[in-house]
DSSP file (Angstrom, degrees, kcal/mol; ACC not computed):
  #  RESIDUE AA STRUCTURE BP1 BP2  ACC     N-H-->O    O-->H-N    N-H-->O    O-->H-N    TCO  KAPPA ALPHA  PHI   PSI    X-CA   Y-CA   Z-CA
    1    1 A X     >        0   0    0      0, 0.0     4,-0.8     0, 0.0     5,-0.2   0.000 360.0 360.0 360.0 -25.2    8.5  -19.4   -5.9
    2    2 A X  H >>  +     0   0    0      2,-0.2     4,-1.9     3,-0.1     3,-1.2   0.949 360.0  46.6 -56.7 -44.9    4.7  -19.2   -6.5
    3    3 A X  H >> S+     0   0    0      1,-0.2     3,-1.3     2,-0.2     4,-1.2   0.949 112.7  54.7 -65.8 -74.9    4.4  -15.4   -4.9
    4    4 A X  H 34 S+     0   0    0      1,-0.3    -1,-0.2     2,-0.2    33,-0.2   0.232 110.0  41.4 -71.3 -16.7    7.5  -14.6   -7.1
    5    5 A X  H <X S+     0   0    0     -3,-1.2     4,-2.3    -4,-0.8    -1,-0.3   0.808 118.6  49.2 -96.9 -47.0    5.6  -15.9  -10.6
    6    6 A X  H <X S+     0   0    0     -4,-1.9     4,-1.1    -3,-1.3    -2,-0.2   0.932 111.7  45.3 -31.3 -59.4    2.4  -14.1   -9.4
    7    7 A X  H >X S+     0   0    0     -4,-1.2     4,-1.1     1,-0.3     3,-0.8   0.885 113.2  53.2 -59.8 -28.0    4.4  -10.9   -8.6
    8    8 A X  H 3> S+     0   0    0      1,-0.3     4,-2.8    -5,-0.3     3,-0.5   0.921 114.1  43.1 -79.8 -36.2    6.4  -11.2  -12.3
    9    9 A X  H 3< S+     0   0    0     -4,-2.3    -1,-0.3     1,-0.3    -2,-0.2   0.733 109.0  52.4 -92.9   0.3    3.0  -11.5  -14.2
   10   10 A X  H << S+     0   0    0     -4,-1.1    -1,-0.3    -3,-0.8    -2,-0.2   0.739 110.6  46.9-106.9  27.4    1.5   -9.1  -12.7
   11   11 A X  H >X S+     0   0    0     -4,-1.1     4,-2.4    -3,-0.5     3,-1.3   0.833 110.5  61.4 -67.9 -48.1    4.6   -6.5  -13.4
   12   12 A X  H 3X S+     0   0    0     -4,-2.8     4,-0.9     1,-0.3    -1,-0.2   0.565 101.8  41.8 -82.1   1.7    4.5   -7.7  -16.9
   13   13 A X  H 3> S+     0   0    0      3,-0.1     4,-0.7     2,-0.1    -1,-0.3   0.236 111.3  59.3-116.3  26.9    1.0   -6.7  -17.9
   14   14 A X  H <> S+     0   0    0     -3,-1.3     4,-1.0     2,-0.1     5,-0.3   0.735 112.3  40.1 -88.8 -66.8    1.7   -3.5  -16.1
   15   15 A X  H >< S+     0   0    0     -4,-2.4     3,-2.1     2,-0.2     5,-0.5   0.712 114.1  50.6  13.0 -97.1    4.6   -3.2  -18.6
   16   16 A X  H >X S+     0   0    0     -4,-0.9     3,-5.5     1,-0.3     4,-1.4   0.717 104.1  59.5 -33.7 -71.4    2.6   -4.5  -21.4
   17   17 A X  H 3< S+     0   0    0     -4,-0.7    -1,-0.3     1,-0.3    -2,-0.2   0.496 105.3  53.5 -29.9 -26.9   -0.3   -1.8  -20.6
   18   18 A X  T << S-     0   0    0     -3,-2.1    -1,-0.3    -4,-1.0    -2,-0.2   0.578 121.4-109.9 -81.2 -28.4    2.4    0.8  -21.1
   19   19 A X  T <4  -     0   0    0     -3,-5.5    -3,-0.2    -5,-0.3    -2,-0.2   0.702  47.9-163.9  99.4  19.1    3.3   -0.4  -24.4
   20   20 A X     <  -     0   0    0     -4,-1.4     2,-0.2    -5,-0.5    23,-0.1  -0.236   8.9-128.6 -54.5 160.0    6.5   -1.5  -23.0
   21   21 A X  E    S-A   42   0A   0     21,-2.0    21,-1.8     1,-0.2    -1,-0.1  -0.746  76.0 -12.5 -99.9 154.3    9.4   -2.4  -25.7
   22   22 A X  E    S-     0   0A   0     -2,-0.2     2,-0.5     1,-0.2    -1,-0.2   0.662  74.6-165.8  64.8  44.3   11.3   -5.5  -25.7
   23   23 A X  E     -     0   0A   0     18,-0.1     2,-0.4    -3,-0.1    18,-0.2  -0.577   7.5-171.2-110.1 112.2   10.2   -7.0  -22.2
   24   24 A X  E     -A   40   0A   0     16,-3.7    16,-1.7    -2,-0.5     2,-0.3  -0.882  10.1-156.4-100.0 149.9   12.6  -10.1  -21.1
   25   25 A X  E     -A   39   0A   0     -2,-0.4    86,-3.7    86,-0.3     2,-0.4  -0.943  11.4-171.1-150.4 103.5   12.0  -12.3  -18.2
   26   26 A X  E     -AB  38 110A   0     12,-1.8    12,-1.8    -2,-0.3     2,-0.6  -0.737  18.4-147.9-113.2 173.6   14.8  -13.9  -16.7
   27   27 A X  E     +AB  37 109A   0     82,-2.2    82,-2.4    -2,-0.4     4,-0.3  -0.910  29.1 159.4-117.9  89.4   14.8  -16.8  -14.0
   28   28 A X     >  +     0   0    0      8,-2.9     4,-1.3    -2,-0.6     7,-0.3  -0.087  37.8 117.9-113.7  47.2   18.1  -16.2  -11.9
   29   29 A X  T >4 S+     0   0    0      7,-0.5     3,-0.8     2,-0.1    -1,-0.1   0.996  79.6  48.7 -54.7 -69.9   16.6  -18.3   -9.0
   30   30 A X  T 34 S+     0   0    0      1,-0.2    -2,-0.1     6,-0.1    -1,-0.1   0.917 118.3  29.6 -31.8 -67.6   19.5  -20.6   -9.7
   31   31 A X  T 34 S+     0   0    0     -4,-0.3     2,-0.3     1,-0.1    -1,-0.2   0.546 116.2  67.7 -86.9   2.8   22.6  -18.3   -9.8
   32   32 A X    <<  -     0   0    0     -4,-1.3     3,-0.3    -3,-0.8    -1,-0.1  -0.973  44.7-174.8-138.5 133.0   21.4  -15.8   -7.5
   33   33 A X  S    S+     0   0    0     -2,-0.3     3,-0.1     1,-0.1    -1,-0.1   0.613  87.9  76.1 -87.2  -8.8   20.3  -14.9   -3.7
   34   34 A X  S    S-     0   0    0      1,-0.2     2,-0.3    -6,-0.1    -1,-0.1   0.934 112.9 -25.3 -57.9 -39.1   19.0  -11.2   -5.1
   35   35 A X        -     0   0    0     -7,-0.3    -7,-0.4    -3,-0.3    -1,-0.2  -0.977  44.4-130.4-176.7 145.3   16.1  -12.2   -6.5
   36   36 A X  S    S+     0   0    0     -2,-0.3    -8,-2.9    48,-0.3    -7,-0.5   0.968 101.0  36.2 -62.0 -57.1   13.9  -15.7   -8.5
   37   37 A X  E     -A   27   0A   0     48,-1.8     2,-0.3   -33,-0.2   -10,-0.2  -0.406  58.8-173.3-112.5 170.4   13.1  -13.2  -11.4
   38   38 A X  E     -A   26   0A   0    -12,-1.8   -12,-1.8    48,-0.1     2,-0.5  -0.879  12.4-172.6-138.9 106.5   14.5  -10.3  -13.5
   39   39 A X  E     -Ac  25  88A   0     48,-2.1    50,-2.9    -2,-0.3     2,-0.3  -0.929   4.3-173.6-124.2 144.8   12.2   -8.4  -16.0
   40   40 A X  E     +Ac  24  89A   0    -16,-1.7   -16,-3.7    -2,-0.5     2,-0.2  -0.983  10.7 162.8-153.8 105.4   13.7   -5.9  -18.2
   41   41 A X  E     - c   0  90A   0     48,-0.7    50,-1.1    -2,-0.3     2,-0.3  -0.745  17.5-152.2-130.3 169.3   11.9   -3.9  -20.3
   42   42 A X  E     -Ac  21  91A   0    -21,-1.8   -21,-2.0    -2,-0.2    50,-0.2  -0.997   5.9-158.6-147.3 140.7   12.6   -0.5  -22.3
   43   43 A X        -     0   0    0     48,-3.4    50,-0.3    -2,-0.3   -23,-0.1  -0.761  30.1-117.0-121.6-179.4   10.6    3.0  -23.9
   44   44 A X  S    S+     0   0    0     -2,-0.2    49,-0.3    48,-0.2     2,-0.2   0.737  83.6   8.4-109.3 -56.6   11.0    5.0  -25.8
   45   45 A X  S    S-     0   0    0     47,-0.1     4,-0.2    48,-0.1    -2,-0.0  -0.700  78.7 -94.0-129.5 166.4   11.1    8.4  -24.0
   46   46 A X  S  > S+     0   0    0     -2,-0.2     4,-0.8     1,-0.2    46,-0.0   0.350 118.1  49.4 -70.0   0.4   11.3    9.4  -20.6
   47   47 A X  H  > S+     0   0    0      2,-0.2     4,-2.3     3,-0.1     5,-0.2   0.838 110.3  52.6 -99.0 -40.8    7.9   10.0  -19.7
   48   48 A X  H  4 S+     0   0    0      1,-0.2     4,-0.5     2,-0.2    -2,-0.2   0.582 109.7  51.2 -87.1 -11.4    6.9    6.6  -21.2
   49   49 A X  H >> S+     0   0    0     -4,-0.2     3,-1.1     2,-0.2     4,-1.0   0.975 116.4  43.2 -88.5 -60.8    9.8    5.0  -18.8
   50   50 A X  H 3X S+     0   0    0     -4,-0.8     4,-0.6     2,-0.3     3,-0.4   0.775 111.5  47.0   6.7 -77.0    8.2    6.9  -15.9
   51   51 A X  H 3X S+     0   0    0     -4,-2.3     4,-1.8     1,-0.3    -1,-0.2   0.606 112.5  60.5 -88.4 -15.3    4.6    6.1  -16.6
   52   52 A X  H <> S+     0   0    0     -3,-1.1     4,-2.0    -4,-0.5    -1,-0.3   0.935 113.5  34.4 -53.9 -55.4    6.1    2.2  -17.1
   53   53 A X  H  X S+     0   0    0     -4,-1.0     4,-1.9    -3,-0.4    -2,-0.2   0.504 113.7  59.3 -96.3  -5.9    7.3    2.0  -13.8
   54   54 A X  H  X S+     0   0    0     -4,-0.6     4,-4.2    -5,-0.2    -1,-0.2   0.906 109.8  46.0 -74.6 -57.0    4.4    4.1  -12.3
   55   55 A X  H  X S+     0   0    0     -4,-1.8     4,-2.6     2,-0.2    -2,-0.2   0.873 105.1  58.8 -72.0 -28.4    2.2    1.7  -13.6
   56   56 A X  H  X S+     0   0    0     -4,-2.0     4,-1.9     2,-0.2     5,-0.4   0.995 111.8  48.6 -23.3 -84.7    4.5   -1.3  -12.2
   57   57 A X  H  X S+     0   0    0     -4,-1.9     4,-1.4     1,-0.3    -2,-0.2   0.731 105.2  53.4 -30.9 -57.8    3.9    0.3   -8.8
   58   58 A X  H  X S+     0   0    0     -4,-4.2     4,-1.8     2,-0.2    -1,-0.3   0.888 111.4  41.0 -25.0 -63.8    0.7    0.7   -9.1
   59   59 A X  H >< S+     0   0    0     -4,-2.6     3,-1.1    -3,-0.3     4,-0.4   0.976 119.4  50.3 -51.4 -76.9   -0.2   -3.2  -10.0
   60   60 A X  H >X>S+     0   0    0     -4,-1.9     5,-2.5     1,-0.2     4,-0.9   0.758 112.0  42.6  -1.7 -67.9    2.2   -4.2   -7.5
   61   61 A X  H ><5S+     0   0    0     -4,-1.4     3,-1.5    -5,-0.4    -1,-0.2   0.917 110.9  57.0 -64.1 -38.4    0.9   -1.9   -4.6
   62   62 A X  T <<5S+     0   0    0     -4,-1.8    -1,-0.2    -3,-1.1    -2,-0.2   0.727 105.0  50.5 -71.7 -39.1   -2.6   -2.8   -5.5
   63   63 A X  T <45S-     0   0    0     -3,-0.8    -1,-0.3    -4,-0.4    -2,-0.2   0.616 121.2-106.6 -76.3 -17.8   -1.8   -6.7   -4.9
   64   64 A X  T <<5S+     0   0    0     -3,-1.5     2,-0.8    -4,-0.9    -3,-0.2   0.373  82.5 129.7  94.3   3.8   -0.2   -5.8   -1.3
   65   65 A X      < -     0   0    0     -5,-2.5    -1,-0.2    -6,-0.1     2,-0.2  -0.800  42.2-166.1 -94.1  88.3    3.7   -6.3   -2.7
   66   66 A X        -     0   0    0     -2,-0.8     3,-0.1    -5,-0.1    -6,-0.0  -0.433  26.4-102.6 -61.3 146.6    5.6   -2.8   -1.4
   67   67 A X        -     0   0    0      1,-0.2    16,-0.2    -2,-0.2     3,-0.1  -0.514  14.8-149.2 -62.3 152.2    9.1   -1.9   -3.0
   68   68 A X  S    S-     0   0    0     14,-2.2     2,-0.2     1,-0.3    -1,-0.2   0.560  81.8 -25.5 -71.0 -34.8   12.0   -2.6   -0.9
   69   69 A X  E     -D   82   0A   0     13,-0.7    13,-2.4    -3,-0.1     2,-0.3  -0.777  55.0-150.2 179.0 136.7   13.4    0.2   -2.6
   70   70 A X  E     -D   81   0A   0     11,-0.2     2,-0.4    -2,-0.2    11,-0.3  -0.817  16.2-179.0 -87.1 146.2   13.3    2.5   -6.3
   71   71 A X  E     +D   80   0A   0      9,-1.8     9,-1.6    -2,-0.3    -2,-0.0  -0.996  58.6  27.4-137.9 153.5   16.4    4.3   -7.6
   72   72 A X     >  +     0   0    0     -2,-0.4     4,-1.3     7,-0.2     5,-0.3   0.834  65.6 123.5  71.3  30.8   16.2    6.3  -10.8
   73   73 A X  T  4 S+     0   0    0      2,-0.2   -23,-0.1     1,-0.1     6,-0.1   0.950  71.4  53.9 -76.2 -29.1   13.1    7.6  -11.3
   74   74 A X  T  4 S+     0   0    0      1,-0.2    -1,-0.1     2,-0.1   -24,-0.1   0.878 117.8  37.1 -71.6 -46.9   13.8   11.2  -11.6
   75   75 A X  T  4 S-     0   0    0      3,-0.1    -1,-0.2     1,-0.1    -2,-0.2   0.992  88.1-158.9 -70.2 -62.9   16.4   10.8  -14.3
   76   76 A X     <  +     0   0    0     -4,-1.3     3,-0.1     2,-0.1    -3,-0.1   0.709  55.8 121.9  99.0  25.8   14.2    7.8  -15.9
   77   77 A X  S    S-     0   0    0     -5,-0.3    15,-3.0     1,-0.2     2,-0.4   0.864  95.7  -8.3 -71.5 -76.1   17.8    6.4  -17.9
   78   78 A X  E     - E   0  91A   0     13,-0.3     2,-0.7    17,-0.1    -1,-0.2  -0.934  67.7-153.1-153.9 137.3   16.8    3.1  -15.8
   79   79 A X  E     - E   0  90A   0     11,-1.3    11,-0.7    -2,-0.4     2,-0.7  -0.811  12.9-163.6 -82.9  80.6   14.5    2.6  -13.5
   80   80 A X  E     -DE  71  89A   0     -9,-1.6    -9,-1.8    -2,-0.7     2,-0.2  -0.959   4.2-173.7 -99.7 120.6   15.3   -0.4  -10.7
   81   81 A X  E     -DE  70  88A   0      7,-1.6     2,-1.2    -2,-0.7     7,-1.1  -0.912   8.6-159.7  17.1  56.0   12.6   -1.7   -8.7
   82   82 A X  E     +DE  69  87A   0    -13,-2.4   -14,-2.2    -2,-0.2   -13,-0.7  -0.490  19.7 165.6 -75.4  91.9   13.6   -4.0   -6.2
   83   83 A X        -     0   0    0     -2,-1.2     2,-3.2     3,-0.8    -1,-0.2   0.109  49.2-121.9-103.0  19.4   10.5   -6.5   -4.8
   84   84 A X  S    S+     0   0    0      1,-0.3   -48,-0.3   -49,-0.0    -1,-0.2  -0.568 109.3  42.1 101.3-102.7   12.5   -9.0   -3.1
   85   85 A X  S    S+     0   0    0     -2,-3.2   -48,-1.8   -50,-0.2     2,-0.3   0.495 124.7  26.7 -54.6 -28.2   11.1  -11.6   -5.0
   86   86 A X        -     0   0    0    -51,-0.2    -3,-0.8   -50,-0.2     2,-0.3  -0.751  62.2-153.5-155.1 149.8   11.1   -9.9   -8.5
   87   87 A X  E     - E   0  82A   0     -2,-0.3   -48,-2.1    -5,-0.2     2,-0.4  -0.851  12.7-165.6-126.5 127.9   13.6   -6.9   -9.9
   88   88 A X  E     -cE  39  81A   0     -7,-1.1    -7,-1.6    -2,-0.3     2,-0.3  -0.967   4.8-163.9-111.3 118.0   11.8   -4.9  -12.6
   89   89 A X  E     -cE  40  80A   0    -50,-2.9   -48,-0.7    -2,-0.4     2,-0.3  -0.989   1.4-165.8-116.0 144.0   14.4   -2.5  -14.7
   90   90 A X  E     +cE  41  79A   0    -11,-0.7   -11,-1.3    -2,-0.3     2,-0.4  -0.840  18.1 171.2 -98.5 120.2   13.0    0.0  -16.6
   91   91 A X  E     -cE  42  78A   0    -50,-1.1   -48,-3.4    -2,-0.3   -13,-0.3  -0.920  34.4-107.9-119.9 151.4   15.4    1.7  -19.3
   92   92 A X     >  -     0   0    0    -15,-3.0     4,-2.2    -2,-0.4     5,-0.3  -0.316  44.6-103.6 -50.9 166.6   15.6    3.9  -22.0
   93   93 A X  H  > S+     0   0    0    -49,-0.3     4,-1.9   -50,-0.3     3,-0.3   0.981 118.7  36.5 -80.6 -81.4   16.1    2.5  -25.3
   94   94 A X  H  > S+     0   0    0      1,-0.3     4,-2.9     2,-0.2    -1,-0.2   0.733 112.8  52.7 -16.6 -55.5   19.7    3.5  -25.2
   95   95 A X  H  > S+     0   0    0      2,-0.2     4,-2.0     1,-0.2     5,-0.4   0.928 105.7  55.6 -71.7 -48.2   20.6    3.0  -21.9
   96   96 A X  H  X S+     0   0    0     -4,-2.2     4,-1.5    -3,-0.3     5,-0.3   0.912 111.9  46.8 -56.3 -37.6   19.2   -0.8  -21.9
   97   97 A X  H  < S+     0   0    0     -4,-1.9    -2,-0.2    -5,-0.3    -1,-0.2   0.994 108.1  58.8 -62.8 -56.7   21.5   -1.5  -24.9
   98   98 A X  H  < S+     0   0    0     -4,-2.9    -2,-0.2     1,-0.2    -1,-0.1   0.831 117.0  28.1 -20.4 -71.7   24.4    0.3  -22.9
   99   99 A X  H  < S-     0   0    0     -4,-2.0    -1,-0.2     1,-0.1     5,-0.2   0.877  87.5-160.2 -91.9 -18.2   24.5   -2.0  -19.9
  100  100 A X    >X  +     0   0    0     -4,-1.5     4,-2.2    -5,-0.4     3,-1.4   0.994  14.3 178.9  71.3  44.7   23.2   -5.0  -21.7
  101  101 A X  T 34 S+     0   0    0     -5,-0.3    -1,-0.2     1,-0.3    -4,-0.1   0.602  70.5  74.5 -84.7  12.0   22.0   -6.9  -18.7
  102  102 A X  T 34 S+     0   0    0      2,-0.1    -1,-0.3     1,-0.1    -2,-0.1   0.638 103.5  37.2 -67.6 -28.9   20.8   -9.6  -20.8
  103  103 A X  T X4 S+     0   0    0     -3,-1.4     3,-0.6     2,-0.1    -2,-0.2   0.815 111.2  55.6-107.8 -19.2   24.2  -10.7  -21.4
  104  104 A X  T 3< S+     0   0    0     -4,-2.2     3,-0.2    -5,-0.2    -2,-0.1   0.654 119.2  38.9 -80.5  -6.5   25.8  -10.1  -17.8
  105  105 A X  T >  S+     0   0    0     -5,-0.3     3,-1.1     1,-0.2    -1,-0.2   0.582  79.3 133.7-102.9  15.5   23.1  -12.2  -16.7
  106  106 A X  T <   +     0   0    0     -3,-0.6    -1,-0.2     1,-0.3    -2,-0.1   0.503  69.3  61.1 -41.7 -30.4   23.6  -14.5  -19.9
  107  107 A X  T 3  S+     0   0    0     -3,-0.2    -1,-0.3    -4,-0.1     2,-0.2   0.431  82.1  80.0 -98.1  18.1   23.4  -17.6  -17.3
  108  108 A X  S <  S-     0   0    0     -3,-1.1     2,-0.8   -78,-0.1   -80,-0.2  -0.374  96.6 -96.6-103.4-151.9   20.1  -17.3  -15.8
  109  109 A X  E     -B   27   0A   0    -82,-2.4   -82,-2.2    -2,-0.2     2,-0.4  -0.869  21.2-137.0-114.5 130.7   17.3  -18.7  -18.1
  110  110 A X  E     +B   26   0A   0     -2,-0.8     2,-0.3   -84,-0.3   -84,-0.2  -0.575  41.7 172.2 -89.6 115.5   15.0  -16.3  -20.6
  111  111 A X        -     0   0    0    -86,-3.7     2,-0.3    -2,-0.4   -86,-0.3  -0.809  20.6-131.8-129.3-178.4   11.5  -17.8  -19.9
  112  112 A X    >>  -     0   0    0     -2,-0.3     3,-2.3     1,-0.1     4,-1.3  -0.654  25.9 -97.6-121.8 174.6    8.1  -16.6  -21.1
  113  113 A X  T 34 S+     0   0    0     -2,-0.3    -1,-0.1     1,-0.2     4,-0.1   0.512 123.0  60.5 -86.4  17.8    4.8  -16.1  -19.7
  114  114 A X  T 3> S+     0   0    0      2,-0.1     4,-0.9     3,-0.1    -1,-0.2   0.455 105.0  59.5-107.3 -12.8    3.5  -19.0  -20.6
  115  115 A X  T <4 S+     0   0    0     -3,-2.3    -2,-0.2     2,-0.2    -1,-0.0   0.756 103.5  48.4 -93.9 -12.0    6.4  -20.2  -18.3
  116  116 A X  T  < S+     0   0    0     -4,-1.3    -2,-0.1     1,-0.2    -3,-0.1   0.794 100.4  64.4 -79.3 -38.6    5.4  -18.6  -15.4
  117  117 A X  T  4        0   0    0     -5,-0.4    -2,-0.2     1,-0.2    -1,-0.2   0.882 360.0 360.0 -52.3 -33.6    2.0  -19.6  -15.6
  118  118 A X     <        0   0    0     -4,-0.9    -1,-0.2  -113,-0.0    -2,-0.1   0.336 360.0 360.0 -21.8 360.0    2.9  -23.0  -15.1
């Protein structure tokens, strides 16, 4: 779980660096074999969703952590990221309200980055 807190912070100040909106970080370690963490963030426009998830990639790659696999960059509605360890979606502002995966995941646990540092 330690690579997996590493990987999450350093996707969330690639986020942040972007300006990301609205950036959640949930802990489905418990209710799930997909993945420890889930961060879910959203922009504004589609280049800003893009250049979010560009910069994801970047941090990531930089640390030695490769995607298992992206879907959805070209369209840039949402953006998943799949690290194993970590799933970063990227949305539009729209689209993150639409599927609303804060509430289909309502049972893993909204933590902070003061909880991953731990």
């Amino acid at each position: 779980m330690e690579e997996s807190k590493k990987m999450a912070l350093l996707a969330l100040d690639a986020l942040e660096d972007k300006k990301a909106e609205d950036i959640a970080i949930l802990d489905i370690s418990e209710i799930s074999v997909l993945a420890d963490y889930f961060i879910i963030a959203n922009g504004t426009n589609r280049n800003q969703v893009q250049a979010m998830a560009d910069s994801v990639e970047e941090a990531l790659g930089k640390a030695g952590y490769e995607p298992k696999q992206i879907e959805g960059y070209q369209t840039a509605n949402w953006i998943l990221m799949d690290y194993k360890d970590i799933i970063v979606h990227v949305f539009g502002r729209e689209d993150r309200g639409f599927y609303d995966l804060e509430r289909i995941w309502r049972d893993g646990k909204q933590i902070t980055r003061e909880d991953l540092q731990r």
